[in-house]
C-alpha positions as CSV (number, residue, x, y, z in Angstrom):
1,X,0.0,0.0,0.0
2,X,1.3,3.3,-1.1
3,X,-0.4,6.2,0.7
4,X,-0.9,9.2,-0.7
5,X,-2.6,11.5,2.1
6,X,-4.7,14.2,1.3
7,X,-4.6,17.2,3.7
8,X,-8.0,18.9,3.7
9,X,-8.5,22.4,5.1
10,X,-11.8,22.5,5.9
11,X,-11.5,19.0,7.7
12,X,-8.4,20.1,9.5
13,X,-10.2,23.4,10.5
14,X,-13.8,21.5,11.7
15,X,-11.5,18.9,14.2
16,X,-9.5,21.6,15.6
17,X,-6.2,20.1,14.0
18,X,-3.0,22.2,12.9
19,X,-1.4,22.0,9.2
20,X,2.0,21.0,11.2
21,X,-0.7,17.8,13.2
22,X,-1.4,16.5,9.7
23,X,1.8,16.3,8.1
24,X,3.5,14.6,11.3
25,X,1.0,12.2,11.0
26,X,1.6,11.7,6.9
27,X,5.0,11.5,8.0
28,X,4.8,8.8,10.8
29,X,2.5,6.8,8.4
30,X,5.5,7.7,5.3
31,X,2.7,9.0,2.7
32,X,4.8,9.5,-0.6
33,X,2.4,12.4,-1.8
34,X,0.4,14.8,0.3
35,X,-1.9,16.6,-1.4
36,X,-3.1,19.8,0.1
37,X,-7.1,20.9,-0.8
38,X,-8.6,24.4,0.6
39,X,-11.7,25.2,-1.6
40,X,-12.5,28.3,0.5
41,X,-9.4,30.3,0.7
42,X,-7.9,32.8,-1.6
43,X,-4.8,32.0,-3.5
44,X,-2.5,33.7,-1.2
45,X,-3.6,31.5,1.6
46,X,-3.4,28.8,-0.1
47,X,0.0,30.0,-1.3
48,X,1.1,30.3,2.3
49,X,0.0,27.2,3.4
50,X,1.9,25.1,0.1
51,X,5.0,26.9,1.6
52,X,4.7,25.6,5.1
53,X,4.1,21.9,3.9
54,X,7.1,22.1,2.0
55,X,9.8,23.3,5.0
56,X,7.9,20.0,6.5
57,X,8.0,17.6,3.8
58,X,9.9,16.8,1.3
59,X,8.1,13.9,0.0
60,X,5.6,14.7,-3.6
61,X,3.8,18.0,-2.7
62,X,0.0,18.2,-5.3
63,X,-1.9,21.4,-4.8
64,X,-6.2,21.0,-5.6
65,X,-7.3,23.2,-8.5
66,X,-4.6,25.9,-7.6
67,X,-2.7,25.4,-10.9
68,X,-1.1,28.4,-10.9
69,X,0.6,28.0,-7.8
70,X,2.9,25.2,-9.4
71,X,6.0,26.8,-8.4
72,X,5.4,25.7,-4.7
73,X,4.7,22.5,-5.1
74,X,5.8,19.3,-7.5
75,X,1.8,18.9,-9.2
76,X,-1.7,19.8,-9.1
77,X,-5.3,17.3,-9.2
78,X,-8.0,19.0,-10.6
79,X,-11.7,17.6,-10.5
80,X,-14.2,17.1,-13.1
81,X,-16.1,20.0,-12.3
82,X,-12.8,22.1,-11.8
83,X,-11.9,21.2,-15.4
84,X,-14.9,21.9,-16.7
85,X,-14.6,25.8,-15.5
86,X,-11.2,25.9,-17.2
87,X,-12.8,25.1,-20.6
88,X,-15.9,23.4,-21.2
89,X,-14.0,20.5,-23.5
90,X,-12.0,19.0,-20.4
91,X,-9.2,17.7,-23.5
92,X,-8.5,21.5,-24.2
93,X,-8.7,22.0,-20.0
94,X,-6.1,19.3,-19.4
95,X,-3.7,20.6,-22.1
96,X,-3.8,24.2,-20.8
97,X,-2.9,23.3,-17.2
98,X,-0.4,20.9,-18.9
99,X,0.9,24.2,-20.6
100,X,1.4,26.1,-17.1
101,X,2.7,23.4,-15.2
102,X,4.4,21.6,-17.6
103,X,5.9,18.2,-18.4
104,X,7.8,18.0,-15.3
105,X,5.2,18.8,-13.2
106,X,2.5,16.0,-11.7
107,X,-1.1,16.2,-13.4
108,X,-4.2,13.7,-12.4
109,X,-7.5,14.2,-12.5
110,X,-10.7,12.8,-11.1
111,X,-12.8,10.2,-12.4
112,X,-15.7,8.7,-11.4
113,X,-16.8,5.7,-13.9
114,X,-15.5,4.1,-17.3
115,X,-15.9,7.0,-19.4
116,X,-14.3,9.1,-17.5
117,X,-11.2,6.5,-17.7
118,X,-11.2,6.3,-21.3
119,X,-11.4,9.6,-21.5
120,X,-8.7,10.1,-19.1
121,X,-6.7,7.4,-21.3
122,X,-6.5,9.8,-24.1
123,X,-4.9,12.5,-21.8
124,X,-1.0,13.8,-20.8
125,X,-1.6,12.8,-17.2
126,X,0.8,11.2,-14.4
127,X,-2.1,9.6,-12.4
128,X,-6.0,9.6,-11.9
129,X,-8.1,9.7,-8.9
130,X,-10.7,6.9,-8.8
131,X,-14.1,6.5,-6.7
132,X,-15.5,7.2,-4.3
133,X,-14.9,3.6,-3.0
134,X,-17.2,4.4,-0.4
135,X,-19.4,7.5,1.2
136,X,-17.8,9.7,3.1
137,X,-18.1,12.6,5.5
138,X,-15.6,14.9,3.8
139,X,-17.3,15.0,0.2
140,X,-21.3,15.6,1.1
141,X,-21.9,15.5,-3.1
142,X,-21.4,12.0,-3.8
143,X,-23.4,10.3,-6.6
144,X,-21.5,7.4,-6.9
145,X,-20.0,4.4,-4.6
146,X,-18.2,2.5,-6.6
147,X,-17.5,0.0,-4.0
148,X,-15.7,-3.6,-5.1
149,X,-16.4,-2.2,-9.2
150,X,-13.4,0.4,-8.4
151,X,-10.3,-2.4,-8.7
152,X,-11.9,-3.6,-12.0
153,X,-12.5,-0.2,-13.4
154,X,-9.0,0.8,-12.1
155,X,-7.5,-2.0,-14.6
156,X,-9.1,0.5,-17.2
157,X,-6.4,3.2,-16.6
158,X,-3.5,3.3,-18.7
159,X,-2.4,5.8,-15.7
160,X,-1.5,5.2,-12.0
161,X,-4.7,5.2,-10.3
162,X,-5.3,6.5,-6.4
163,X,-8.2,5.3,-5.0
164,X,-10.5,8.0,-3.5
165,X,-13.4,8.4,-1.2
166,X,-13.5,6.4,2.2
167,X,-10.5,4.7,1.5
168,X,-8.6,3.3,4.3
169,X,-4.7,2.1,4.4
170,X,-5.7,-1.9,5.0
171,X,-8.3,-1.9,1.9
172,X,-6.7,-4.1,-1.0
173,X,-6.8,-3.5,-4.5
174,X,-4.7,-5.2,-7.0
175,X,-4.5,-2.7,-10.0
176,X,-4.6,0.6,-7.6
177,X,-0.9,2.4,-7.4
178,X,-2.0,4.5,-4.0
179,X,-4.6,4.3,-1.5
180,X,-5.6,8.2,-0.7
181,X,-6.3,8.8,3.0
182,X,-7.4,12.2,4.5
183,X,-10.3,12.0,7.4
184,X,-8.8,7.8,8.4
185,X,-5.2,9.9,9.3
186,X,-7.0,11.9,12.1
């Protein structure tokens, strides 16, 4: 199991926890990626927060949606509906954050069921985020719980594929690369 551990703000904020709690944890539990999501703040925030992590950890550093803060971090995961405000075709979305970050940089995406996969096939990413594997208390718009059908879809991806939503470090998957953990850390 690979653990890639995904530091949510909001989360973090609603427990009483500190930025420095979570990444000792990630730490302690040797996460390869942390990825760190704040859908409420402002960029500079979000900016200062990226900068902290990294005097913390040296380990793969992925920003949510904040593309353009790629300089502070080693990649960015963007969600359907984040693409979609980028450009309505998510192809053209994908290949303009692919032109700000560029090839060096770490790109994955969300996806949700098989079309989303094939689609994602056809793209210049490093990874996708699969599920949700199960409900959640972190994501309250859930449509879909892919349950046992994620491993099978995940054999889809020509991409590294982190399972998301609900996931927890002993779940076993055979053809997921990383198992990504935010509320199970706490």
């Amino acid at each position: 199991m690979r653990l890639y551990a995904l530091c949510d703000q909001d989360l973090l904020d609603k427990k009483g926890l500190s930025l420095e709690d979570f990444i000792s944890t990630a730490k302690e539990k040797n996460a390869e990626i942390i990825q760190y999501r704040n859908k409420n703040a402002d960029i500079a925030f979000i900016k200062q927060q990226l900068i902290k992590i990294r005097k913390m950890y040296d380990g793969f550093l992925i920003v949510n949606d904040a593309y353009e803060l790629i300089e502070f971090c080693d990649g960015v995961h963007v969600g359907q509906e984040d693409l979609m405000a980028i450009d309505k075709d998510i192809f053209a979305a994908v290949k303009i954050i692919r032109e700000v970050i560029k090839k060096d940089k770490i790109l994955g995406i969300s996806t949700h069921n098989e079309k989303e996969i094939l689609e994602a096939n056809q793209m210049d990413l490093n990874y996708i985020g699969l599920g949700a594997y199960r409900n959640t208390d972190t994501k309250n718009n859930v449509t879909t719980v892919l349950g046992e059908k994620l491993d099978s879809l995940a054999s889809l991806s020509k991409h590294y594929v982190a399972a998301i939503g609900g996931v927890k470090e002993s779940d076993k998957f055979s053809h997921v690369t990383y198992h990504v953990v935010g509320s199970g850390l706490l």
